[in-house]
C-alpha positions in Angstrom: 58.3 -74.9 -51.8 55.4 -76.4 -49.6 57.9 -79.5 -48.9 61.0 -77.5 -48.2 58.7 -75.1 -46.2 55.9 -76.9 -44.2 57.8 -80.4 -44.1 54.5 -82.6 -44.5 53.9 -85.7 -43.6 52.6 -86.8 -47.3 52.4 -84.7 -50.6 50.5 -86.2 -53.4 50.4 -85.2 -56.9 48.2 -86.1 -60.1 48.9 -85.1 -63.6 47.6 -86.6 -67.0 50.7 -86.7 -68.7 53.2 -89.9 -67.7 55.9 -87.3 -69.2 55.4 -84.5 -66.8 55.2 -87.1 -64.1 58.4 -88.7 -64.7 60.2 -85.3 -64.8 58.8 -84.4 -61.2 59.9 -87.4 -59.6 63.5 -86.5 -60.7 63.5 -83.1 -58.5 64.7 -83.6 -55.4 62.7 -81.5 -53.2 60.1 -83.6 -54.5 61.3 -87.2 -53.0 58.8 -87.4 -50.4 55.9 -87.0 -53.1 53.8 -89.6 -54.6 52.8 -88.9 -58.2 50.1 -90.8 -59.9 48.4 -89.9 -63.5 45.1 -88.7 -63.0 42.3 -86.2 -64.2 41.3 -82.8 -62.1 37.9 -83.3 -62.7 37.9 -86.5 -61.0 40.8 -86.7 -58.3 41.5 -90.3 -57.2 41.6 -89.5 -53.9 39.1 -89.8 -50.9 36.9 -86.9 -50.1 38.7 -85.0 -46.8 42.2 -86.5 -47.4 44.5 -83.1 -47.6 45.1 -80.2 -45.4 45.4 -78.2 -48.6 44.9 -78.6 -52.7 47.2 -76.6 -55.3 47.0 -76.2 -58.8 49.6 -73.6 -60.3 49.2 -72.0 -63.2 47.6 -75.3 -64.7 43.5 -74.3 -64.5 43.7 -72.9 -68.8 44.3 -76.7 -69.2 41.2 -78.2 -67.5 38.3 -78.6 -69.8 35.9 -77.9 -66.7 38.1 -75.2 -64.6 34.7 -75.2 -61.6 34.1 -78.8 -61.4 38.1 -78.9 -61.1 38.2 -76.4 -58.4 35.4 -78.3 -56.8 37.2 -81.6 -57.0 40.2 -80.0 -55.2 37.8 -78.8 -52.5 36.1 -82.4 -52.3 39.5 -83.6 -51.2 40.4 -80.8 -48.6 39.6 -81.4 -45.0 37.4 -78.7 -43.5 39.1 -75.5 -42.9 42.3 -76.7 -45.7 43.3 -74.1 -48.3 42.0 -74.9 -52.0 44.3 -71.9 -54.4 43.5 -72.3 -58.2 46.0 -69.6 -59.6 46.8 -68.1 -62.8 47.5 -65.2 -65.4 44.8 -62.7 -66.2 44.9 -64.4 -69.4 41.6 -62.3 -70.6 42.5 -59.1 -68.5 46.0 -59.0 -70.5 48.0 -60.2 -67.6 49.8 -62.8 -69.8 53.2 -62.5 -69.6 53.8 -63.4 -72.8 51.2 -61.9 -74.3 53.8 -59.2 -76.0 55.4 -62.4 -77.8 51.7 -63.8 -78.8 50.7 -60.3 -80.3 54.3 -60.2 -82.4 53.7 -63.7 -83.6 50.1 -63.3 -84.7 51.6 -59.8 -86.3 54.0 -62.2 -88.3 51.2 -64.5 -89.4 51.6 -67.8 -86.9 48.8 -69.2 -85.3 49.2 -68.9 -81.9 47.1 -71.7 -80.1 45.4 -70.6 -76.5 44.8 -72.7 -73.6 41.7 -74.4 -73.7 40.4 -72.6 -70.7 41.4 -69.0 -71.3 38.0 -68.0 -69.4 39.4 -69.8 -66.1 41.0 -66.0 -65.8 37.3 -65.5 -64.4 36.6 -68.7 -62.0 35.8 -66.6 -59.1 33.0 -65.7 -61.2 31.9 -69.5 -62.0 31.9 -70.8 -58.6 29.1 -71.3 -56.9 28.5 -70.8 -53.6 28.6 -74.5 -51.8 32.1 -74.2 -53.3 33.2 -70.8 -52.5 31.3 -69.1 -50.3 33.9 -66.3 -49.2 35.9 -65.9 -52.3 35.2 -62.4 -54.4 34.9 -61.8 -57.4 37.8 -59.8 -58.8 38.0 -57.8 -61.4 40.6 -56.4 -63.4 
């Protein structure tokens, strides 16, 4: 949406699966964006190189959701938008948390994220990070 949207200049993406990466460059909305396999924790990009950082609905994945967040905001220029967002995993805003209750009901193991707790990240920030971010409960 941000390409079809805001028309950018540059996009650039990271991901640590070579899988994942291959099916983005197929989209077409996505032509303009460079894709590169990297690590959240430690973006390979220059501090102050973005007008704005997004990670959808990927912060459960990262084994450090703060010092991810923090990355993001390492490579934001002053005054860019850093948005971490996600399900209320812990607050039971899962959306398919019906289906997880009905498998675990039948017996299979239903693996979480490995960052379930990222639900709370507001919470984990500190303030050199996010300074004008609340806390929200659910």
């Amino acid at each position: 949406m941000i390409v079809e949207r805001c028309a950018p200049v540059s996009v650039g993406g990271i991901d640590p699966s070579e899988a994942q990466l291959a099916h983005a460059r197929t989209r077409p909305a996505l032509r303009l964006a460079q894709f590169q396999q990297g690590d959240a924790m430690a973006l390979p990009f220059p501090d102050d190189t973005f007008d704005a950082s997004i990670m959808p609905l990927v912060i459960f994945f990262v084994p450090d959701p703060a010092k991810g967040v923090a990355e993001m905001a390492r490579v934001v220029c002053p005054g860019g938008i850093v948005t971490a967002y996600a399900w209320d995993m812990l607050g039971g805003g899962f959306l398919y948390e019906a289906l997880r209750d009905e498998m675990r009901a039948l017996g299979v193991a239903v693996p979480a994220p490995p960052s379930t707790d990222a639900s709370r990240i507001c919470r984990q920030m500190p303030p050199a990070v996010s300074p004008t971010v609340p806390a929200r409960t659910p």
